[in-house]
C-alpha positions in Angstrom: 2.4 80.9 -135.9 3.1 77.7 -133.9 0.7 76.8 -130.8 3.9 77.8 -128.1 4.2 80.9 -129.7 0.6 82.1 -129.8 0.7 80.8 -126.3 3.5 82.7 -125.5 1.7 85.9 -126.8 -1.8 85.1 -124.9 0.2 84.8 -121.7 2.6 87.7 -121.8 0.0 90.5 -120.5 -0.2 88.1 -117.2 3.6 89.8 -116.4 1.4 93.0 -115.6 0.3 91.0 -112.6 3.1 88.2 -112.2 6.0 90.3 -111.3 4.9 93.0 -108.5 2.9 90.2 -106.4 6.2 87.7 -107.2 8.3 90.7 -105.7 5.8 91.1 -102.7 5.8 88.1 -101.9 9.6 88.0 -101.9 9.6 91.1 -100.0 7.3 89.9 -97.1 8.5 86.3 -96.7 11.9 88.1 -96.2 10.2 90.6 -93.3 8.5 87.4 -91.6 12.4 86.3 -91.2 12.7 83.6 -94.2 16.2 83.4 -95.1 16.5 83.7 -98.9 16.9 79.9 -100.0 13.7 79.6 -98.2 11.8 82.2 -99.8 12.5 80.8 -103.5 11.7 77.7 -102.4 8.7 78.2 -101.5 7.6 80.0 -104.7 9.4 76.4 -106.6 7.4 74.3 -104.7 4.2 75.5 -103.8 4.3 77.7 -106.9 0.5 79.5 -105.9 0.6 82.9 -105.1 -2.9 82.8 -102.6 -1.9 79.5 -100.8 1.3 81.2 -100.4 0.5 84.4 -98.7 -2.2 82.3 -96.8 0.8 80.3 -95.4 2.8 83.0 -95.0 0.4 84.6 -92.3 -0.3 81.8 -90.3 3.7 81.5 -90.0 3.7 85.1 -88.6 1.5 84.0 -86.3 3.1 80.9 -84.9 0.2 78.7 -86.2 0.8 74.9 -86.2 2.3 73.7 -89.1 -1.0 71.5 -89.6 -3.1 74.4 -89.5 -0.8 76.3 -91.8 -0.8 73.4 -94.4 -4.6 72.9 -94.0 -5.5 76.1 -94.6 -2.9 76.5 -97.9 -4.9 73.3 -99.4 -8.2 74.9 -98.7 -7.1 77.8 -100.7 -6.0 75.3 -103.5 -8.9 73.4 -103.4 -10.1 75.1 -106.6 -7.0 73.6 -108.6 -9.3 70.7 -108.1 -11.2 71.8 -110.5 -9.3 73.4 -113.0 -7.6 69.4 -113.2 -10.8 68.2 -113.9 -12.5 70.8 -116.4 -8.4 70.4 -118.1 -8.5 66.7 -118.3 -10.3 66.0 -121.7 -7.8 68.6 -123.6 -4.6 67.4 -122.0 -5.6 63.6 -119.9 -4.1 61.7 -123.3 -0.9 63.2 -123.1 1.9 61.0 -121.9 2.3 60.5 -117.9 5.6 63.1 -117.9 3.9 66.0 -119.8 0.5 65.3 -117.6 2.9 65.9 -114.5 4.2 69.4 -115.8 0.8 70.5 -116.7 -0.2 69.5 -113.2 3.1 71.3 -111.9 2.2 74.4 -113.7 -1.5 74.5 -113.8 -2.1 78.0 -112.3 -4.8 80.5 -112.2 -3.5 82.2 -115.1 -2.5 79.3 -117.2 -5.6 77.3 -116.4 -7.7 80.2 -117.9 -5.9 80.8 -120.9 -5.8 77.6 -122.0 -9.4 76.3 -121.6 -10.5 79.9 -123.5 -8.1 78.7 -126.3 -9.1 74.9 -126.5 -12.9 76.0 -126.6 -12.3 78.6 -129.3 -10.2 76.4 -131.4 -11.7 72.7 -130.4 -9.9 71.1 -133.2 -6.1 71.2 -132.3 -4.5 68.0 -131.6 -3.1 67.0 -127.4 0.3 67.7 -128.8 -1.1 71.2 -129.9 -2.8 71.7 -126.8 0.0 70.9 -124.8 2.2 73.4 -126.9 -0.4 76.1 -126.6 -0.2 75.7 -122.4 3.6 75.6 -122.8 3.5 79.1 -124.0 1.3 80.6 -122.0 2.8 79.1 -119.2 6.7 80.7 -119.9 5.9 84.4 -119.3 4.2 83.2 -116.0 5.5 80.7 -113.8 9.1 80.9 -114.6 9.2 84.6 -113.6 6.9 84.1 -110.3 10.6 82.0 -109.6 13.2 85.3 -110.7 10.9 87.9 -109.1 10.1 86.5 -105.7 13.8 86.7 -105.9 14.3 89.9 -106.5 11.7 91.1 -104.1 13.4 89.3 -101.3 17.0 90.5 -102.2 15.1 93.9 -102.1 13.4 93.1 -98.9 16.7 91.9 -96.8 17.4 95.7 -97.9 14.6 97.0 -96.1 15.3 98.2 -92.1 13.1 95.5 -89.9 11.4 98.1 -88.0 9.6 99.6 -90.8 7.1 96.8 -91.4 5.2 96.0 -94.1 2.3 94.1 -92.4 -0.3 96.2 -94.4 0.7 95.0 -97.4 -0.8 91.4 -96.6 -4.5 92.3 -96.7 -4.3 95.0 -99.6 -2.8 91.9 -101.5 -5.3 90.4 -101.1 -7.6 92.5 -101.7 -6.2 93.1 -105.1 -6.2 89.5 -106.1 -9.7 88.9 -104.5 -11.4 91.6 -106.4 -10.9 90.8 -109.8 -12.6 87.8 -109.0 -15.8 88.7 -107.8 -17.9 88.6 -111.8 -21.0 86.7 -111.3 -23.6 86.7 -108.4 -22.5 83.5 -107.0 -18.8 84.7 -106.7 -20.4 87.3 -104.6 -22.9 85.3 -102.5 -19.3 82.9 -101.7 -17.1 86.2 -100.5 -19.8 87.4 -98.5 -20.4 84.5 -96.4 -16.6 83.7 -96.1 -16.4 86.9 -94.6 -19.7 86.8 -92.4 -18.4 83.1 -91.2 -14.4 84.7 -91.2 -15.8 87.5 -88.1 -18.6 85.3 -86.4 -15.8 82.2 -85.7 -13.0 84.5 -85.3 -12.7 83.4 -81.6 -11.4 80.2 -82.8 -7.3 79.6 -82.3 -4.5 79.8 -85.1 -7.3 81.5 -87.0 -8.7 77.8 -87.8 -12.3 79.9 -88.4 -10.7 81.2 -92.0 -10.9 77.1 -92.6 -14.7 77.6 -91.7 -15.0 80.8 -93.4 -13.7 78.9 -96.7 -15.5 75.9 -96.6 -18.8 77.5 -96.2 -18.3 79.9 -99.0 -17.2 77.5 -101.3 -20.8 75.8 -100.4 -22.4 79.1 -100.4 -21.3 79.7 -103.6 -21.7 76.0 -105.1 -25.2 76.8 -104.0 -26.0 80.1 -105.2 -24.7 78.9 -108.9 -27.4 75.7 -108.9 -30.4 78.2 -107.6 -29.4 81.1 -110.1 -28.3 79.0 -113.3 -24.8 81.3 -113.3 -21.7 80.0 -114.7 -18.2 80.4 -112.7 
């Protein structure tokens, strides 16, 4: 089996998860009162479900556009990361496949692929690159076709029925999964103690507060403890 098509395989189960928070997200950018064109858009460009539905809030509340775009690159922060730990497979690659990796590197499609290139250390970049390919078709191009269909399925939906609730229980869903290791726990847990203490501050600029010290929080906790991320 070639590298796409094994990656192509490893990422299909991500469509589990891809297409209802694709079509939620469709459905709640049309409720905030983005007009279609917008709403694809925004999953094209920014292409990261949690900096999306952070930005998405902040719109609902009339937040500054700074705030809003501050706050969405705090939430990406950790693609930071994922660019650096990715950088020994993929950094030899030529400069146009290093820029769609760097388009496309996801939660999803970061994971995958490190899992593969550590269990099978001796594939070539060009196998590597393959490998990401695949996992990356069953993901990112239908984030695209399902925020679509959620927000054709969301102009459908009468105004005044509201769908506010759904914000925080996605996010919930996508937090939880997350919280595996002691130090993932220590990070929520002061994010949310810092979230309530500064919540007095405008344009909810304290969730920028709440972020950074959980990321430190977290850094932190890993170092004392010894756990891996």
């Amino acid at each position: 089996m070639s590298s796409y098509w094994r990656g192509l395989r490893d990422g299909a189960p991500f469509l589990v998860v891809i297409i209802p928070f694709a079509m939620l997200f469709g459905v709640l950018a049309t409720e905030a009162g983005l007009p279609l064109h917008e709403t694809l858009g925004f999953s094209v460009v920014v292409i990261a479900g949690a900096a999306q539905f952070t930005a998405l809030q902040l719109l609902n509340e009339n937040a500054p556009t700074l705030v809003v775009i501050a706050s969405a690159l705090a939430v990406n922060l950790r693609m930071a990361m994922y660019s650096a730990s990715i950088t020994p497979h993929l950094g030899r690659l030529p400069l146009w496949k290093r820029g769609v990796v760097a388009y496309f590197l996801v939660d999803q499609t970061y994971a995958q692929a490190i899992l593969d290139y550590e269990k099978i250390p001796n594939q070539t970049s060009s196998e590597k690159f393959a490998y990401f390919m695949g996992v990356m078709s069953p993901i990112c191009p239908p984030w695209y076709v399902f925020t679509l269909v959620g927000a054709l399925v969301g102009e459908t939906i009468p105004e005044n029925l509201g769908l506010d609730f759904a914000l925080p229980i996605a996010f919930l869903a996508m937090v939880g999964p997350m919280m595996r290791t002691p130090a993932h726990r220590i990070a929520a847990l002061v994010a949310v103690i810092l979230a309530l203490a500064f919540a007095w501050l405008p344009f909810n600029t304290g969730l920028l507060v709440a972020g950074l010290g959980g990321m430190i929080a977290g850094a932190q906790a890993e170092l004392r403890l010894g756990v891996a991320p």
